[in-house]
C-alpha positions in Angstrom: 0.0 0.0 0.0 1.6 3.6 -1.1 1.2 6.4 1.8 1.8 9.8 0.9 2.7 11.9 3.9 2.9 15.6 3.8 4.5 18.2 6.4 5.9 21.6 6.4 2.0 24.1 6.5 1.4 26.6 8.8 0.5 30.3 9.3 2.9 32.6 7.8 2.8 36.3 6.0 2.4 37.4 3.3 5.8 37.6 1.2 7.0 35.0 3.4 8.0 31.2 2.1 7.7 27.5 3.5 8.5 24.6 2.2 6.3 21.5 1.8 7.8 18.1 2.2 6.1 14.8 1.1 7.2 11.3 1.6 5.8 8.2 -0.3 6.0 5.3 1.5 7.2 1.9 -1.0 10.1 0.7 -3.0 8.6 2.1 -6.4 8.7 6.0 -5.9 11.0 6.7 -9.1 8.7 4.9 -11.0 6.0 7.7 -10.1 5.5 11.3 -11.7 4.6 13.7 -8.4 2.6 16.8 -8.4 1.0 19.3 -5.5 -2.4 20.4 -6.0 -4.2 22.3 -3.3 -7.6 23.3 -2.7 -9.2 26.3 -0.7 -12.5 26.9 1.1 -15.1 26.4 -1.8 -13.4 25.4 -4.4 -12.4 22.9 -6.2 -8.7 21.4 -5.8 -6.2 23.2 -8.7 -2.9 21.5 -9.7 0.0 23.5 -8.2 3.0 22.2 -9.7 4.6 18.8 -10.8 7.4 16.3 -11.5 8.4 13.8 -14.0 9.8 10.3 -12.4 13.4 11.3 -13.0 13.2 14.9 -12.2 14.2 16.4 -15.7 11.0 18.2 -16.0 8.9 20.4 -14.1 5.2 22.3 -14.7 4.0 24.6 -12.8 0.4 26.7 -12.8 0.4 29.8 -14.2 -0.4 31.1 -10.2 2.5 30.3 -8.7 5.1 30.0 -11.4 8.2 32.0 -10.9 7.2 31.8 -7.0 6.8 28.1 -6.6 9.5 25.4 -7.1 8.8 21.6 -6.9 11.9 19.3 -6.7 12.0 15.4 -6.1 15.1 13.8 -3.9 14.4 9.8 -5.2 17.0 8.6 -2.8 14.6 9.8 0.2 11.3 9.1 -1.9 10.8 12.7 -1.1 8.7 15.4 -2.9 9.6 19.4 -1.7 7.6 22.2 -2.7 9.7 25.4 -2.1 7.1 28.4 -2.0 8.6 32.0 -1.8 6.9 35.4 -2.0 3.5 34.3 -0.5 0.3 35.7 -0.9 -3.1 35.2 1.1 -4.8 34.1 -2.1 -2.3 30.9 -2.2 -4.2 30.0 1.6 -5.5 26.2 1.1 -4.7 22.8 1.7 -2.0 21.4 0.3 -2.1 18.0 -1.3 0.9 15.9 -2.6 0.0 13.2 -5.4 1.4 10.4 -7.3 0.9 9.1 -10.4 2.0 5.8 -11.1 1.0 5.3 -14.5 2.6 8.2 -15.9 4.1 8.1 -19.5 7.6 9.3 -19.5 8.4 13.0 -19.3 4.1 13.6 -19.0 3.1 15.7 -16.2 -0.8 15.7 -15.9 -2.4 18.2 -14.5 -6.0 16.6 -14.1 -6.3 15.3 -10.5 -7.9 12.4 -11.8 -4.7 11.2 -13.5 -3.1 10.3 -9.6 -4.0 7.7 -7.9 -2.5 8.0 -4.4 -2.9 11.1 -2.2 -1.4 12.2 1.3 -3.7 13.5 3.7 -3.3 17.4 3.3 -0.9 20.2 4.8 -2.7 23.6 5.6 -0.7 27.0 4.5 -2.3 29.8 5.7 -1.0 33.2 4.1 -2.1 36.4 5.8 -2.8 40.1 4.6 
């Protein structure tokens, strides 16, 4: 069974930064493309940012590019998201998602495409 487990949320400023760490439990973690999505009071969840299985590539929504930055350490079967320059519209929870049947250098951006979930991180930003 794959468990995703996320850390790292909190309450911070606005123009502050954290950093989001997930880890995927299983022997089988470079075989998986990785994304964040997140989803706030009333909506529906939005992709974030993603990973292809090796690292090489990287996706990022529109949002948060230039801000964001999602990196993968395979050794640890880790998943970061660094977030920088914060603001109280990026307030939500956080969600970290794997997609094991993802076709090489793909990075989906549906949230149907992953199959395994962690539980959530909040990040609240304020004014």
């Amino acid at each position: 069974q794959v468990q995703l487990i996320e850390s790292g949320g909190g309450l911070v400023q606005a123009g502050g930064s954290l950093r989001l760490s997930c880890v995927v439990s299983g022997r089988t973690f470079s075989s998986y493309a990785m994304a964040w999505f997140r989803q706030a009071p009333g909506k529906e969840r939005e992709f974030v940012a993603g990973v292809t299985k090796t690292g090489g590539s990287t996706s990022y929504s529109d949002s948060v590019k230039g801000r964001f930055a999602i990196s993968r350490d395979n050794a640890r079967n880790s998943v970061y998201l660094q977030m920088n320059s914060l603001k109280p519209e990026d307030t939500a929870v956080h969600y970290c998602a794997a997609d094991p049947d993802s076709t090489i250098g793909i990075i989906y951006r549906r949230h149907q495409n992953y199959d395994y979930w962690g539980q959530g991180t909040a990040v609240t930003v304020s004014s």
